[in-house]
N, CA, C and O atoms as CSV, one atom per row, in Angstrom:
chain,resi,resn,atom,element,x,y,z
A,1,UNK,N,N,17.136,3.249,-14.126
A,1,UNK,CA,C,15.837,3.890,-13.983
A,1,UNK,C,C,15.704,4.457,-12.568
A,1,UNK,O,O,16.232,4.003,-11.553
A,2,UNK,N,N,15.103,5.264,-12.649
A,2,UNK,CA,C,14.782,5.721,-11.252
A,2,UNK,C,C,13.206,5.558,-10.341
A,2,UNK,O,O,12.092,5.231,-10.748
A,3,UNK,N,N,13.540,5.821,-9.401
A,3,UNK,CA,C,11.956,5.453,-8.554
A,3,UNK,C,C,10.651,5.705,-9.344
A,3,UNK,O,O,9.773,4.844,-9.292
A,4,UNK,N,N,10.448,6.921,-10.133
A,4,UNK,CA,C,9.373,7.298,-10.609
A,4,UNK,C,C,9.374,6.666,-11.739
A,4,UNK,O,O,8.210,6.379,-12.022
A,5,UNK,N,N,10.274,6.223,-12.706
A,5,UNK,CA,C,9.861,5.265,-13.992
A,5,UNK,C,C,9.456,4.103,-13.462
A,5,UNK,O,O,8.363,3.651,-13.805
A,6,UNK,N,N,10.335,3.360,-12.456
A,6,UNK,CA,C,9.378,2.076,-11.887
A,6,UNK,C,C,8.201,1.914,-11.399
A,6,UNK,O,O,7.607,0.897,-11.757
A,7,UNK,N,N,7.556,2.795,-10.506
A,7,UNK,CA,C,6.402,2.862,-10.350
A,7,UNK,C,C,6.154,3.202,-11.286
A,7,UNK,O,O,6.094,2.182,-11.971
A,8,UNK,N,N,5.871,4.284,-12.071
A,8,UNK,CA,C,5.006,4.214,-13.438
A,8,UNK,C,C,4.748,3.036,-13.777
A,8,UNK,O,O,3.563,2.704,-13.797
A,9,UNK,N,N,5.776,2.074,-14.139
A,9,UNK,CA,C,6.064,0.731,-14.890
A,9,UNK,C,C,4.919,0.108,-14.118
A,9,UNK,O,O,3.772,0.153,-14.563
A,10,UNK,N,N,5.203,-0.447,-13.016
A,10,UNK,CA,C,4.503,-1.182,-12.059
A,10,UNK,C,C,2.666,-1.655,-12.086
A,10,UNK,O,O,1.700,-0.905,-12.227
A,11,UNK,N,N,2.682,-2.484,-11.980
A,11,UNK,CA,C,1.115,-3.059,-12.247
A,11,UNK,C,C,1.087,-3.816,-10.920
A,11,UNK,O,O,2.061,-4.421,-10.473
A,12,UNK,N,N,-0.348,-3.719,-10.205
A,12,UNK,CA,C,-0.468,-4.887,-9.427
A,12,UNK,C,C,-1.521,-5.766,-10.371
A,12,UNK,O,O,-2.495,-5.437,-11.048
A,13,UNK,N,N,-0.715,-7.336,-10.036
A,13,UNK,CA,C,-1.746,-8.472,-10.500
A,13,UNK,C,C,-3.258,-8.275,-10.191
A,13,UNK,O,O,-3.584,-8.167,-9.009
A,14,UNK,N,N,-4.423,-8.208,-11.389
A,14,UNK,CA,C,-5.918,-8.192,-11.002
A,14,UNK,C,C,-6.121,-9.460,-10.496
A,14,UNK,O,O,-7.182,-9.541,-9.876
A,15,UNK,N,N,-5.404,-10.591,-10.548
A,15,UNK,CA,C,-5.857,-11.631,-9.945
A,15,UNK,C,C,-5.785,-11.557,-8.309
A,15,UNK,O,O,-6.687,-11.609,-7.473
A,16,UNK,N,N,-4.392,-11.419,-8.176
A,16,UNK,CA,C,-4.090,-11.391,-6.466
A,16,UNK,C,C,-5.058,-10.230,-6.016
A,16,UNK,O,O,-5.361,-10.584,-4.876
A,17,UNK,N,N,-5.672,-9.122,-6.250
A,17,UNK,CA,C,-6.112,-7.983,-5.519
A,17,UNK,C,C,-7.773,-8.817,-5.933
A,17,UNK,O,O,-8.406,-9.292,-4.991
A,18,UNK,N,N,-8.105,-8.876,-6.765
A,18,UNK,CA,C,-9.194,-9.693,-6.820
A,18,UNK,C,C,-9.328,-11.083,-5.818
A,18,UNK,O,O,-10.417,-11.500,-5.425
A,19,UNK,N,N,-8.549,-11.458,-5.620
A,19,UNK,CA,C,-8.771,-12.526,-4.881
A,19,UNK,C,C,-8.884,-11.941,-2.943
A,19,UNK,O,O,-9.802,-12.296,-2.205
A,20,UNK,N,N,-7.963,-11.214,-2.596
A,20,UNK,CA,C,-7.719,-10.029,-1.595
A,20,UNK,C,C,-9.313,-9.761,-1.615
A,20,UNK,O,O,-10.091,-9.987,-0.688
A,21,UNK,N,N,-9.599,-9.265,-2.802
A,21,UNK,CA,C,-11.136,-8.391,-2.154
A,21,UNK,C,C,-12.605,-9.562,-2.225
A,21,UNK,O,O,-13.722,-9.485,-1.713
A,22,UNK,N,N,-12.092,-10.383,-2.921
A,22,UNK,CA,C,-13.143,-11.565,-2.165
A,22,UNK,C,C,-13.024,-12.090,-0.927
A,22,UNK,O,O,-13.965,-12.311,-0.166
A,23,UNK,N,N,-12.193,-12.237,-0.773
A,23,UNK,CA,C,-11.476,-13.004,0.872
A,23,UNK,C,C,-12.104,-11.702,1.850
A,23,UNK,O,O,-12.712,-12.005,2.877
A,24,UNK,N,N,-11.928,-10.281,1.486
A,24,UNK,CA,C,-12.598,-9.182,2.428
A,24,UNK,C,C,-13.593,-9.046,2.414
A,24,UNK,O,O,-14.048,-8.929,3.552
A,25,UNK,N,N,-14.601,-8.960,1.327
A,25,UNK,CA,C,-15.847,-8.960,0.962
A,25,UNK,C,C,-16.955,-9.888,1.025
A,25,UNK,O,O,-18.113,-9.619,1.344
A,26,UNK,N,N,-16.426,-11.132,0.650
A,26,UNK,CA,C,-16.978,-12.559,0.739
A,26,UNK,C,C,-17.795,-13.315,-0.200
A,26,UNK,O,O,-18.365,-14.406,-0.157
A,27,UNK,N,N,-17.640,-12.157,-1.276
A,27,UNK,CA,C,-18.391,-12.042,-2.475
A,27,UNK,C,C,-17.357,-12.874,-3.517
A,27,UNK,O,O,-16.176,-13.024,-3.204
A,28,UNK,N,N,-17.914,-13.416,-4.810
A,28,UNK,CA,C,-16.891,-13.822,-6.047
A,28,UNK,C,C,-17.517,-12.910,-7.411
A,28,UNK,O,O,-17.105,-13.029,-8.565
A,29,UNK,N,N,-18.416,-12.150,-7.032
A,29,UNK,CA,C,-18.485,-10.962,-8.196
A,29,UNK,C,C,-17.805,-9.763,-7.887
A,29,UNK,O,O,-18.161,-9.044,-6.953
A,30,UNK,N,N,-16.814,-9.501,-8.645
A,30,UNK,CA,C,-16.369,-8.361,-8.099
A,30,UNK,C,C,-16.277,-7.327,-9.809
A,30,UNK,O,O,-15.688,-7.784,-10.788
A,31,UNK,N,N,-16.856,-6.191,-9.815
A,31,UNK,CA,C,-16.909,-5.405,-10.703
A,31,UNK,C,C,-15.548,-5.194,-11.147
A,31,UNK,O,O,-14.562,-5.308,-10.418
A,32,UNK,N,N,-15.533,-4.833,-12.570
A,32,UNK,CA,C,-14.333,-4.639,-12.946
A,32,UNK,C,C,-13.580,-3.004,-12.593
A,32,UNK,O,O,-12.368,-2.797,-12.533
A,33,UNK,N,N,-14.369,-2.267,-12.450
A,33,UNK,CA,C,-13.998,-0.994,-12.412
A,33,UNK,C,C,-13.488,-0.629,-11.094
A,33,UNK,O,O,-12.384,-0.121,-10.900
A,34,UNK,N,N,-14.227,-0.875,-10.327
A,34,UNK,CA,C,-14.156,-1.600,-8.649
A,34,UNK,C,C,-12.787,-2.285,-8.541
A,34,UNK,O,O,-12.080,-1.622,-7.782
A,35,UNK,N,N,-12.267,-3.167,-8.928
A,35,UNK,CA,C,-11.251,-3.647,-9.222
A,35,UNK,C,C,-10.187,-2.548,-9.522
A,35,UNK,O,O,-9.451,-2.198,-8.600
A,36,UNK,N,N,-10.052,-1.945,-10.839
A,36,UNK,CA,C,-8.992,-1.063,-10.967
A,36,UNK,C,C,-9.225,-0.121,-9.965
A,36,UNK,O,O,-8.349,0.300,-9.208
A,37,UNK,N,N,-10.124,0.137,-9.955
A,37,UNK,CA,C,-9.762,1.857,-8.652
A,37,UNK,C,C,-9.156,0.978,-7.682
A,37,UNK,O,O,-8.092,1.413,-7.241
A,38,UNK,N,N,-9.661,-0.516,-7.071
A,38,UNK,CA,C,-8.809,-0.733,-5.521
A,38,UNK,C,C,-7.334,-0.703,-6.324
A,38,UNK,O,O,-6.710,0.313,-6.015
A,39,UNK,N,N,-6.748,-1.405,-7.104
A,39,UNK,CA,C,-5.415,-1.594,-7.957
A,39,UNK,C,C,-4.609,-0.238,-7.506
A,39,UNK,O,O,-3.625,-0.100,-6.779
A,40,UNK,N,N,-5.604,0.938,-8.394
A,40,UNK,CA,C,-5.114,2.193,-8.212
A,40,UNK,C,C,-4.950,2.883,-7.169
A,40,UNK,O,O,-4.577,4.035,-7.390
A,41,UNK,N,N,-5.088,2.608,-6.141
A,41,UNK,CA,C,-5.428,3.318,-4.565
A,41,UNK,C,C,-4.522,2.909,-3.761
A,41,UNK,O,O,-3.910,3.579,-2.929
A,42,UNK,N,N,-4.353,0.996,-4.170
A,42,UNK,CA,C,-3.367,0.158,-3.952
A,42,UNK,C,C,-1.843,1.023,-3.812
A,42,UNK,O,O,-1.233,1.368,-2.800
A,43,UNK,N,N,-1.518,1.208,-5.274
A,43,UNK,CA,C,-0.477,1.465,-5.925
A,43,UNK,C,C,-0.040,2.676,-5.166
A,43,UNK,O,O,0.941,2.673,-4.421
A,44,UNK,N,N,-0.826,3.738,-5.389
A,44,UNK,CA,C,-0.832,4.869,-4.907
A,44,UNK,C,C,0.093,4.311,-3.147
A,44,UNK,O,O,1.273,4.160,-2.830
A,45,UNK,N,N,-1.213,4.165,-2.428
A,45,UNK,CA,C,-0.747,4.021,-0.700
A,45,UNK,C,C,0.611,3.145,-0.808
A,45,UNK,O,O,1.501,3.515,-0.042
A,46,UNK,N,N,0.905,2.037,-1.644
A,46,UNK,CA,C,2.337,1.676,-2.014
A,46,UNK,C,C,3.416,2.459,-2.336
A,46,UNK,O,O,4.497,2.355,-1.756
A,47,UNK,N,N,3.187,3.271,-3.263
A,47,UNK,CA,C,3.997,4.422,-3.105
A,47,UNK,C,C,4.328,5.350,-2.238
A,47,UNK,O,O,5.360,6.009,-2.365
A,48,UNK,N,N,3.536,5.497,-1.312
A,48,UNK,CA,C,3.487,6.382,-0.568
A,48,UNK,C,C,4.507,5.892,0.415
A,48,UNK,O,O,5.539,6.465,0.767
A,49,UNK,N,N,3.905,4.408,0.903
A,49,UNK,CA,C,4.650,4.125,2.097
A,49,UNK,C,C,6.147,3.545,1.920
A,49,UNK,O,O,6.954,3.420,2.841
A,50,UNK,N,N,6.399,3.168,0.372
A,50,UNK,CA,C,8.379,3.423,0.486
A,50,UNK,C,C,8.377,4.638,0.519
A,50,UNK,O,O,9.169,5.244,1.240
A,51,UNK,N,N,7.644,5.146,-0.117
A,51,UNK,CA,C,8.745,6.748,-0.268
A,51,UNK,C,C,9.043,6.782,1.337
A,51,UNK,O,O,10.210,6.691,1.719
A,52,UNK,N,N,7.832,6.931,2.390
A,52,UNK,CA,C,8.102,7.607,3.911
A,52,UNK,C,C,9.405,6.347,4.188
A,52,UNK,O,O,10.410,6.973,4.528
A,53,UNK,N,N,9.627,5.225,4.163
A,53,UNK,CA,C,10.276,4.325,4.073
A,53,UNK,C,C,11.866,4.546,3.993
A,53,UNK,O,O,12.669,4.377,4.911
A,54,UNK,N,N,12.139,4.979,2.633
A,54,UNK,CA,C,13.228,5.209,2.169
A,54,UNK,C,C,13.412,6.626,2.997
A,54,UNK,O,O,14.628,6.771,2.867
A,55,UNK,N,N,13.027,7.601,3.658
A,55,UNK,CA,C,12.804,8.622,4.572
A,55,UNK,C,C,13.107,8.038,5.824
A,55,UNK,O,O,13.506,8.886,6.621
A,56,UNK,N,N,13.075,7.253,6.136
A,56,UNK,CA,C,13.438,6.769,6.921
A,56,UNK,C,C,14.650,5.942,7.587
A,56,UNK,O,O,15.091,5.780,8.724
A,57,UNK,N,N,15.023,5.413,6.007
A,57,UNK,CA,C,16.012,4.557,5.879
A,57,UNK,C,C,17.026,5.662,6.138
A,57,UNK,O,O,17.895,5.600,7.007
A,58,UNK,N,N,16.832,6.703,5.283
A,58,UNK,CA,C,17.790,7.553,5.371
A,58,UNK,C,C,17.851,8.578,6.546
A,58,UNK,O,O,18.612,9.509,6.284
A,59,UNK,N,N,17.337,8.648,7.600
A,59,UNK,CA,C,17.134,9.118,9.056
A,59,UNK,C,C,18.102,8.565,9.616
A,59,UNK,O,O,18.992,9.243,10.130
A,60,UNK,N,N,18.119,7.217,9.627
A,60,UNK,CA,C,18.496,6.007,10.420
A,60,UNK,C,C,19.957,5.989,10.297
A,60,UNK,O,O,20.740,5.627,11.175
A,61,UNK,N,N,20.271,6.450,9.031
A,61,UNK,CA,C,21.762,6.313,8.820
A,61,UNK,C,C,21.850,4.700,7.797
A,61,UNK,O,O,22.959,4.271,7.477
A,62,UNK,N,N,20.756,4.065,7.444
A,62,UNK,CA,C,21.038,2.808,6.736
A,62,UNK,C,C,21.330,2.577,5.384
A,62,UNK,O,O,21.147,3.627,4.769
A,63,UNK,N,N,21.756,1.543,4.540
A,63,UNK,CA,C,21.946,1.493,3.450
A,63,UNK,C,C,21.602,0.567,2.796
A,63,UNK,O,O,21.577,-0.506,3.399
A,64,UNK,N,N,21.289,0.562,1.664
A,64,UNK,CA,C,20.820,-1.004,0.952
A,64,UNK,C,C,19.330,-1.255,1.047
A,64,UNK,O,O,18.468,-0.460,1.420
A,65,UNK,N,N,19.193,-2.422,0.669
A,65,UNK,CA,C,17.217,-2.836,0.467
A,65,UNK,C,C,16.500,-2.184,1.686
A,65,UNK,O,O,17.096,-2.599,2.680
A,66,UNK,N,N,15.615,-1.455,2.013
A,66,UNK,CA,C,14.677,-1.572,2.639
A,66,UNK,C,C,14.484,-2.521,3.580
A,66,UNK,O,O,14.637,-3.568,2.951
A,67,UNK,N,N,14.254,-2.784,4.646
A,67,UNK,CA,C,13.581,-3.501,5.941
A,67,UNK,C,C,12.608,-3.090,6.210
A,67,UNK,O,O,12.152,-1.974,5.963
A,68,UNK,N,N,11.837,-4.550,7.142
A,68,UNK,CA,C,11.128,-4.444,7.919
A,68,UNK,C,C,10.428,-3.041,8.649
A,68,UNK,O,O,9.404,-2.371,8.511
A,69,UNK,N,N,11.395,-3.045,9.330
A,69,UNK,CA,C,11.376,-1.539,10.428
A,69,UNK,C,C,11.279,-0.481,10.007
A,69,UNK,O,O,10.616,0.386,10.576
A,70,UNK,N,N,12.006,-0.267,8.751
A,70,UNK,CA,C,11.948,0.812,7.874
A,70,UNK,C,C,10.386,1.013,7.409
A,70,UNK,O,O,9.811,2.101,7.456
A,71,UNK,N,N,9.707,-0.384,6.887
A,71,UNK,CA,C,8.336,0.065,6.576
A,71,UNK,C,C,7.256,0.017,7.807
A,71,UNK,O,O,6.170,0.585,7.696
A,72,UNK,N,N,7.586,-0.617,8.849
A,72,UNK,CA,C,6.535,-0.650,10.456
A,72,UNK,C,C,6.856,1.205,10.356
A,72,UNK,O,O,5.952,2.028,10.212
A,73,UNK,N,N,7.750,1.414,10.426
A,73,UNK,CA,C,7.962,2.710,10.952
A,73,UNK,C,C,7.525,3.746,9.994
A,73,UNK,O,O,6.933,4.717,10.466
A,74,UNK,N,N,7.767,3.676,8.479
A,74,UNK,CA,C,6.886,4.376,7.489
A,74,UNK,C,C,5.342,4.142,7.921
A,74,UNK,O,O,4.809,5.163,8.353
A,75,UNK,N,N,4.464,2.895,7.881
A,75,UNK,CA,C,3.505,3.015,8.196
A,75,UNK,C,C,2.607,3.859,9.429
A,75,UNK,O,O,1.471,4.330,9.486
A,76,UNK,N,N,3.696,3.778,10.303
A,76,UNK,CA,C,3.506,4.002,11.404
A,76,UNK,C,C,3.234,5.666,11.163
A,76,UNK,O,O,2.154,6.202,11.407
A,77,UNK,N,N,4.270,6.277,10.707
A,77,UNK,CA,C,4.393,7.225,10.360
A,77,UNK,C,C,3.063,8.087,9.777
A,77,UNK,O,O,2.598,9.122,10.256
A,78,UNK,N,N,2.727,7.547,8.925
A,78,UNK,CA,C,1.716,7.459,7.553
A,78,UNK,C,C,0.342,7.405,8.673
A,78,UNK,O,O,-0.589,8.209,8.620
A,79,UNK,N,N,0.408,6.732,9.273
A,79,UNK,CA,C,-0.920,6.387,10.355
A,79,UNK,C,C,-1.425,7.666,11.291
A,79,UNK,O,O,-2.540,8.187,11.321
A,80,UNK,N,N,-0.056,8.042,12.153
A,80,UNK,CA,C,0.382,8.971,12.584
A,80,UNK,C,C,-0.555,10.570,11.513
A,80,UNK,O,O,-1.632,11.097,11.791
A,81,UNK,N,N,-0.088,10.735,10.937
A,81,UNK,CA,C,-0.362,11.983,9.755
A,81,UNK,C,C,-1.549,12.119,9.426
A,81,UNK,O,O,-1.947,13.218,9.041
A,82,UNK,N,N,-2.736,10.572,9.537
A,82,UNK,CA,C,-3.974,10.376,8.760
A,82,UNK,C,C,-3.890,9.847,7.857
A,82,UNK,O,O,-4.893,10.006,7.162
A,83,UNK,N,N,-2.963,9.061,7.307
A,83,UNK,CA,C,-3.199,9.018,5.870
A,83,UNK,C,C,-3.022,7.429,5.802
A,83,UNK,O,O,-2.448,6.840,4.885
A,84,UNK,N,N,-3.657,6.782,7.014
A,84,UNK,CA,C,-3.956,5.168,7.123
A,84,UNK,C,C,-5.025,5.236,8.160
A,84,UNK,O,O,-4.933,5.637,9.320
A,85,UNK,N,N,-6.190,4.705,7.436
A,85,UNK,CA,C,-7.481,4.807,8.245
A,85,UNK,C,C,-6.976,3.510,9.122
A,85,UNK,O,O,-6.553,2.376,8.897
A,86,UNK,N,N,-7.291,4.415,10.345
A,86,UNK,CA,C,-7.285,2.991,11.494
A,86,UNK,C,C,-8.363,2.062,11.376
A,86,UNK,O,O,-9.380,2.331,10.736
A,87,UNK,N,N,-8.127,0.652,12.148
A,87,UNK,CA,C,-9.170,-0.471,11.903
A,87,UNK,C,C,-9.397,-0.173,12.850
A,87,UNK,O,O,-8.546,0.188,13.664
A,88,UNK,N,N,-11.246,-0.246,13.174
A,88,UNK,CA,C,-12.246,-0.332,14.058
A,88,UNK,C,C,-12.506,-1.495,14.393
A,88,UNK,O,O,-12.314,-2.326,13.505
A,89,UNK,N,N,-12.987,-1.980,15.640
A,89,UNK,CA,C,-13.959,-3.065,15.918
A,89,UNK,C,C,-14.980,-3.173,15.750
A,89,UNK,O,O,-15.474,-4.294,15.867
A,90,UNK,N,N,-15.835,-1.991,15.375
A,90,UNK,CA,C,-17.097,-1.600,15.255
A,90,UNK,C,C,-17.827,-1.761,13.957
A,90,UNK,O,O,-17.429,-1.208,12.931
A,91,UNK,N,N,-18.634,-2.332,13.989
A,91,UNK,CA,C,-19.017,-2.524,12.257
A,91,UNK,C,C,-19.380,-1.520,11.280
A,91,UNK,O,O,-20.235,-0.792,11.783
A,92,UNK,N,N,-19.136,-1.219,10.264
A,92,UNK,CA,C,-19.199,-0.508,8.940
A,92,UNK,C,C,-20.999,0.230,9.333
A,92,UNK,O,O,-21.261,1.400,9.611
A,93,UNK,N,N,-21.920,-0.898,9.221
A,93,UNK,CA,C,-23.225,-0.299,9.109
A,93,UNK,C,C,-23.797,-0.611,10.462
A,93,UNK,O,O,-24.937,-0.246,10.749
C-alpha cells in the first residue's frame, strides 16, 4: 500500500482525543461532532507533518523509519510557513 491508502485507512481513537480534549478543556462533556472535526483536523495536521518529514528525511540523505529530528524539523518547518499556530502566554479571552 502506499502513503495515501494508509492514511485514508487510518482512524484516530475517539477515546484518546477525547480524553486529550478534556485534559485541555477541563470539561467531561465533550460534543460529539466537536469530537470528529478535532479527529479530522488531527489527522489532517498529521498528515501534513510526515509528509514535510519524509521531505526531509529525504534532504538529509537518510533512510528507513522516520526520526525524531526529521519530525522537530518538519514541524519546525510547518511553523515556519504558518501552518502551526504558535502558543501564546496570553489568554484566549
Amino acid at each position: 500500500k502506499d502513503r495515501y491508502e494508509i492514511f485514508r485507512e487510518t482512524k484516530l481513537s475517539d477515546g484518546k482525543v477525547k480524553k486529550v480534549m478534556q485534559t485541555i478543556l477541563g470539561t467531561t462533556g465533550i460534543n460529539k461532532n466537536l469530537l470528529r472535526i478535532v479527529c479530522g483536523v488531527s489527522k489532517v495536521y498529521m498528515g501534513q507533518l510526515v509528509e514535510e518529514a519524509k521531505t526531509v528525511q529525504t534532504l538529509m540523505g537518510d533512510r528507513g523509519p522516520l526520526l525524531p529530528y526529521h519530525l522537530r524539523e518538519a514541524r519546525r518547518r510547518l511553523k515556519e510557513a504558518g501552518l502551526v499556530p504558535a502558543l501564546s502566554e496570553e489568554p484566549l479571552l
